[in-house]
C-alpha positions in Angstrom: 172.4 94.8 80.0 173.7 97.9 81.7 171.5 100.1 83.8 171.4 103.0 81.5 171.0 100.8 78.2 167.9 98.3 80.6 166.3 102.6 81.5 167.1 103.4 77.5 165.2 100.3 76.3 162.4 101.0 78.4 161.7 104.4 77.8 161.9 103.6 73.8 159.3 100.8 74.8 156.9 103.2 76.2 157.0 105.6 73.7 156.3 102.7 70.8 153.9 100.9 72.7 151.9 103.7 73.2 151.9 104.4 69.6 151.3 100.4 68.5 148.7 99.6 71.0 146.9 103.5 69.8 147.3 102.1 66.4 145.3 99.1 66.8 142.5 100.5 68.0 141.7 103.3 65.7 142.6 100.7 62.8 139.5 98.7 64.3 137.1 102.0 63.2 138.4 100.9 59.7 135.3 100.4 57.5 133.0 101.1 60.7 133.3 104.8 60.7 130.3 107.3 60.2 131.2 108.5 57.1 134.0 107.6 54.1 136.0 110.8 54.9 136.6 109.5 58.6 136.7 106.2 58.3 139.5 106.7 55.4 141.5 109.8 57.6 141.2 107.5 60.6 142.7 104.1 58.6 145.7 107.1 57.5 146.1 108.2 61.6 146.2 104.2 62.2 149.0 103.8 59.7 151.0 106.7 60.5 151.0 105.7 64.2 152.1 102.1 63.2 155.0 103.7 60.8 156.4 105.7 64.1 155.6 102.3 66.4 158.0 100.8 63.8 160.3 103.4 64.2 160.6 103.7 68.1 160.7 99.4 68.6 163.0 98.8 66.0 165.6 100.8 68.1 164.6 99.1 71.0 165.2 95.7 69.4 168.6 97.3 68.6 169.1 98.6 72.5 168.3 95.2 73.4 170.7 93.4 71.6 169.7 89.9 71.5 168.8 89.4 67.5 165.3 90.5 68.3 162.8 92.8 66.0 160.2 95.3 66.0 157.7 92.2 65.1 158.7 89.9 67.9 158.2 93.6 69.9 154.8 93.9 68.7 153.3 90.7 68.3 155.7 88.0 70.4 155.0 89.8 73.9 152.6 89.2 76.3 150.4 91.9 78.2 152.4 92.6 81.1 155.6 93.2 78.9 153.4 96.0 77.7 154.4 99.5 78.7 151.6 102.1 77.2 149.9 104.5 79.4 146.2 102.7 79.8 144.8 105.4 77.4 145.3 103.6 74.7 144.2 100.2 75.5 140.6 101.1 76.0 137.9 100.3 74.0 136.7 103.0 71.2 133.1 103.3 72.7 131.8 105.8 70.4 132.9 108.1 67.9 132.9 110.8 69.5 135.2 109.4 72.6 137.4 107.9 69.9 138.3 111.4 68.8 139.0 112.9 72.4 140.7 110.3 73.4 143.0 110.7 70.0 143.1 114.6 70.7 144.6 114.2 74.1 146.9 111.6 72.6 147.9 114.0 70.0 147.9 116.8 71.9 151.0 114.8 74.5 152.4 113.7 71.5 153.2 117.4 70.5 154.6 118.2 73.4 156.7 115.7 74.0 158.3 115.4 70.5 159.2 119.3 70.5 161.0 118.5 73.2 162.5 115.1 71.6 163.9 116.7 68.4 166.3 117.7 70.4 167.1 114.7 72.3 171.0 113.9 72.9 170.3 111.0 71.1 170.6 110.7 68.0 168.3 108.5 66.8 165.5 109.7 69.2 166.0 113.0 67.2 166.0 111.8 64.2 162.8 109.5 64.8 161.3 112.5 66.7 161.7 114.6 63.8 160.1 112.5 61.0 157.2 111.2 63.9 156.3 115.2 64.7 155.2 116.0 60.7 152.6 113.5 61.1 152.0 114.8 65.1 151.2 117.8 63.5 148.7 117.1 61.8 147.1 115.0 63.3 146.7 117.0 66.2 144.9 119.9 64.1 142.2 117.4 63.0 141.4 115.8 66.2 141.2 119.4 67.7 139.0 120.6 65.1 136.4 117.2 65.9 136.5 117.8 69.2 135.5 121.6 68.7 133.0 120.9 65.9 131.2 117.9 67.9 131.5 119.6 71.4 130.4 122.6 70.2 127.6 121.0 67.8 124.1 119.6 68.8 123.1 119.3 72.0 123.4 115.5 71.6 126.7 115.7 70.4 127.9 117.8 73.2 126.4 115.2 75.7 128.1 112.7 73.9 131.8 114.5 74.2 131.5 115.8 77.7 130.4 112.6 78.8 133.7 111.0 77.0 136.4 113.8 78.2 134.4 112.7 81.9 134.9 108.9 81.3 138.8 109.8 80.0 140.3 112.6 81.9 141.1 109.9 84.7 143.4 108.6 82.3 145.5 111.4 81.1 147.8 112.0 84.3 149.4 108.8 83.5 151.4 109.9 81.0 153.1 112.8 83.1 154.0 110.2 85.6 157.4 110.1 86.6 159.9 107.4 87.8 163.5 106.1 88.0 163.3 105.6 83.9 162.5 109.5 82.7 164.7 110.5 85.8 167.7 108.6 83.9 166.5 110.1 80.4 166.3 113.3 81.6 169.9 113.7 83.2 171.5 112.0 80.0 169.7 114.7 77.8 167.7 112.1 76.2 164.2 112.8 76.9 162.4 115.3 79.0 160.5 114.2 82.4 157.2 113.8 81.4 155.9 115.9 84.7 157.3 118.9 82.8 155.1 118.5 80.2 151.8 119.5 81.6 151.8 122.9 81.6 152.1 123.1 77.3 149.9 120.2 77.6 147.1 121.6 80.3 147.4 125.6 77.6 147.0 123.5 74.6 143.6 121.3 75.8 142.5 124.1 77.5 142.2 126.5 74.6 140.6 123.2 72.8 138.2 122.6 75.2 136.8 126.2 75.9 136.3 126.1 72.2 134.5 122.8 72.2 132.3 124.1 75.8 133.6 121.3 77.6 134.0 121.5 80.9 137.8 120.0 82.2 137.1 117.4 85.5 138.6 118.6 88.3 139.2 115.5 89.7 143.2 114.9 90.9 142.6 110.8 90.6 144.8 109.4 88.2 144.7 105.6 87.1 148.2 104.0 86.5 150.1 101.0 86.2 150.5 100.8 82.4 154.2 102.4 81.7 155.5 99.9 84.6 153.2 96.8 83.3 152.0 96.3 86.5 148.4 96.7 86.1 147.4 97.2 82.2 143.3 97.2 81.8 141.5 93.5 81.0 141.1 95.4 77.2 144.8 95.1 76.5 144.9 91.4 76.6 141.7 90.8 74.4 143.2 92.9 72.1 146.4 91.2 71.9 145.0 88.2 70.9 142.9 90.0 69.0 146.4 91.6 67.2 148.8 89.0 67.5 147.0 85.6 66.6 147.9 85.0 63.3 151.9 85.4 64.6 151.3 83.4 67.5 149.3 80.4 65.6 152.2 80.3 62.9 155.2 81.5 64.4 157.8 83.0 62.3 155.1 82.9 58.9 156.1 84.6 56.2 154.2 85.9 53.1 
């Protein structure tokens, strides 16, 4: 595989593994939710994530070449083949740090697929443009929970200050930069993720003035999950968790 296809493959691999590993766990809130209004909008947010996962590893399994599919993407790969940030591997904890941790998905998600609409790639576009309906929306939800819980009772506020704490360690991963987004940005295929944090920073910052949440100010940033070289011990519980039925009856079909 060429250099430029091997940097191709891997950026789509990031973006849909971010996307499929996010999907799984907000499908695990699925009949465990507070209410029947979230639990049913956050089984619809599950779904749509899997739809764009779809999307962005069946084009890898084309880059790739070798006969492979999105399936054998999601389900035939072990943890270390794995390139989503390590935001969203971890657990769900509460509700409340469910829905932060899906704002400031969302809210990178926006930003990045304005930017990939108008990707010199074709198919990125395309996939950018049908993925960024659904980033819409879901975007305006999670910012309205995060307002309405962080700006709620004083337990709830606890609660989401307490979660955006235990997250914002997390976030600067995904404006990490490397050989990969330095190859996707020269060939007009994606931006470098570095030069999305400002839009990102204005957009959770209007959010979380809202909500009263106070922003760490802590530079540390955990990493390793876009490389593969050190993923969280929740991604590999959840694998098995996700991929079993695949893996006990390979190539099973209904």
């Amino acid at each position: 595989m060429a250099a430029d296809t091997e940097k191709l493959l891997q950026f789509l691999l990031r973006t849909g593994d971010n996307t499929l590993v996010l999907s799984h766990r907000v499908s695990e809130w699925c009949g465990h939710s507070p209410i029947l209004e979230e639990d049913i909008a956050l089984a619809n947010t599950a779904l749509d994530l899997i739809g764009q996962a779809q999307m962005w590893l069946g084009y890898a399994a084309q880059v790739q070449g070798d006969g492979k599919s999105a399936d054998d993407l999601a389900f035939l790969r072990d943890a270390w083949d794995f390139r989503n940030v390590l935001l969203c591997e971890l657990p769900n904890g509460d509700f409340g740090r469910t829905l932060l941790r899906q704002f400031l998905f969302d809210a990178y998600q926006s930003v990045l697929m304005g930017r990939l609409i108008k990707s010199s790639d074709e198919t990125v576009a395309g996939i950018a443009a049908k993925a960024s309906k659904e980033v819409a929306y879901h975007v305006e939800r999670s910012a309205d929970t995060v307002v309405g819980l962080g700006d709620g009772t004083a337990e709830s506020h606890k609660r989401m200050q307490v979660a955006l704490d235990y997250l914002w360690p997390y976030v600067g991963e995904m404006f990490e930069s490397d050989a990969v987004d330095t190859a996707m940005a020269e060939a007009g295929i994606a931006p470098d993720p570095a030069s999305l944090r400002a839009d990102f920073d204005a957009l959770v910052g209007r959010v979380l003035a809202e909500a009263t949440l106070t922003r760490p100010d802590s530079p540390f940033t955990h990493k390793g999950g876009r490389t593969g070289r050190m993923h969280t011990e929740h991604l590999g519980h959840m694998l098995a968790n996700m991929q079993w039925l695949q893996r006990a009856y390979p190539g099973c079909e209904w």
